[in-house]
C-alpha atoms as one frame of an Amber mdcrd trajectory, in Angstrom:
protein
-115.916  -7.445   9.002-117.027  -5.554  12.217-115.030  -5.898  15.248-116.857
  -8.369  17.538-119.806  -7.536  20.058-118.077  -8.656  23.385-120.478 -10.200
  25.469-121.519 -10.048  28.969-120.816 -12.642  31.407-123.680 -14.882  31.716
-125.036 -14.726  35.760-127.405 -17.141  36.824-128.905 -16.105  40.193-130.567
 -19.399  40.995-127.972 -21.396  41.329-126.965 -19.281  44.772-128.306 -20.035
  47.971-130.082 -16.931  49.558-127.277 -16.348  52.176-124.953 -15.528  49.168
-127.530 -13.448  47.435-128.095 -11.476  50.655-124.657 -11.054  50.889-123.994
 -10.038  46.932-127.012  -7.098  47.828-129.519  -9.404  45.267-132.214 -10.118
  47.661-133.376  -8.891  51.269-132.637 -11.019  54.137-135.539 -13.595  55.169
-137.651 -13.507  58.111-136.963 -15.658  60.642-140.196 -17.404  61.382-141.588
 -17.440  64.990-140.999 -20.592  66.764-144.440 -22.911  67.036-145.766 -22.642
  70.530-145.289 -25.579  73.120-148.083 -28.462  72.427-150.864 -28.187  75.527
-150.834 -31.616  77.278-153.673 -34.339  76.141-155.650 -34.488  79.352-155.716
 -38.157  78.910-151.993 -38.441  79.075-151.675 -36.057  82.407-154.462 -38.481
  84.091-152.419 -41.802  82.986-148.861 -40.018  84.684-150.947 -39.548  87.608
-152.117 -43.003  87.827-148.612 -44.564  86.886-147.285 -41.825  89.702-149.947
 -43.395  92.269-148.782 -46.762  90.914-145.337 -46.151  91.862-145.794 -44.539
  95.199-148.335 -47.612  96.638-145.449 -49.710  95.455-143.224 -47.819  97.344
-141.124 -46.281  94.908-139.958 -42.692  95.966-140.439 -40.293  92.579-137.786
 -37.569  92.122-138.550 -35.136  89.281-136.760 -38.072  86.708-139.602 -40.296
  87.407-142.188 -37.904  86.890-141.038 -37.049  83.172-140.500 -40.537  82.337
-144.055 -41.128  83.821-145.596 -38.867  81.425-143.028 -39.953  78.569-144.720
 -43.681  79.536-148.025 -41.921  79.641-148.246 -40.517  76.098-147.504 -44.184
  75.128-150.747 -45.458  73.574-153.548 -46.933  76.501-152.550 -50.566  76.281
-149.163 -50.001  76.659-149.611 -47.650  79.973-152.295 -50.332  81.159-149.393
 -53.238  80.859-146.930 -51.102  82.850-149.078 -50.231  85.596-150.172 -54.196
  85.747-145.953 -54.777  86.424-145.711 -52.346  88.914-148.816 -53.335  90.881
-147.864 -56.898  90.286-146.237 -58.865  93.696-142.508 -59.113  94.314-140.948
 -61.908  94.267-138.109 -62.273  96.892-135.550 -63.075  94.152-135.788 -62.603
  90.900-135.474 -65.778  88.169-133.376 -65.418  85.528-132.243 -68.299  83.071
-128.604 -67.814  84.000-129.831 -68.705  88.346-131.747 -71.555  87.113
């Protein structure tokens, strides 16, 4: 009988994740893609900000540059939810709030 064939050891490439095959020299390194540019502003939501804004300042709330962002965060909210939040803020004080627990 013939002296065995030894046999070479099986390599299975797809089981590696690419940063090891870049590494090992099997494949090129991947391009990093481009980051997607910042969304544009829905026109709608700047002009409901605004309005919550004006809201705030006739109820004489002072806005710092933290109440601006969370008026547009609130402002991106869909129309009836931006409508109920400027109804509470141009809605009259009470002297004291109610709460159950003052009851």
């Amino acid at each position: 009988m013939s002296d065995p064939i030894p046999l070479q050891p099986r390599r299975d490439d797809t089981a590696a994740d690419m940063r090891s095959l870049v590494q090992l020299g099997e494949a090129e390194p991947q391009p990093v893609p481009a980051s997607a540019p910042a969304p544009t502003p829905d026109p709608v939501d700047e002009k409901e900000a605004a309005l919550l804004s004006a809201a705030l300042m006739e109820a004489g709330v002072e806005t710092a540059a933290d109440d601006q962002a969370a008026a547009r965060a609130v402002a991106s909210l869909d129309p009836a939810t931006v409508a109920a939040v400027q109804r509470w803020i141009k809605a009259p004080r009470k002297t004291k709030p109610t709460t159950p627990a003052s009851k």
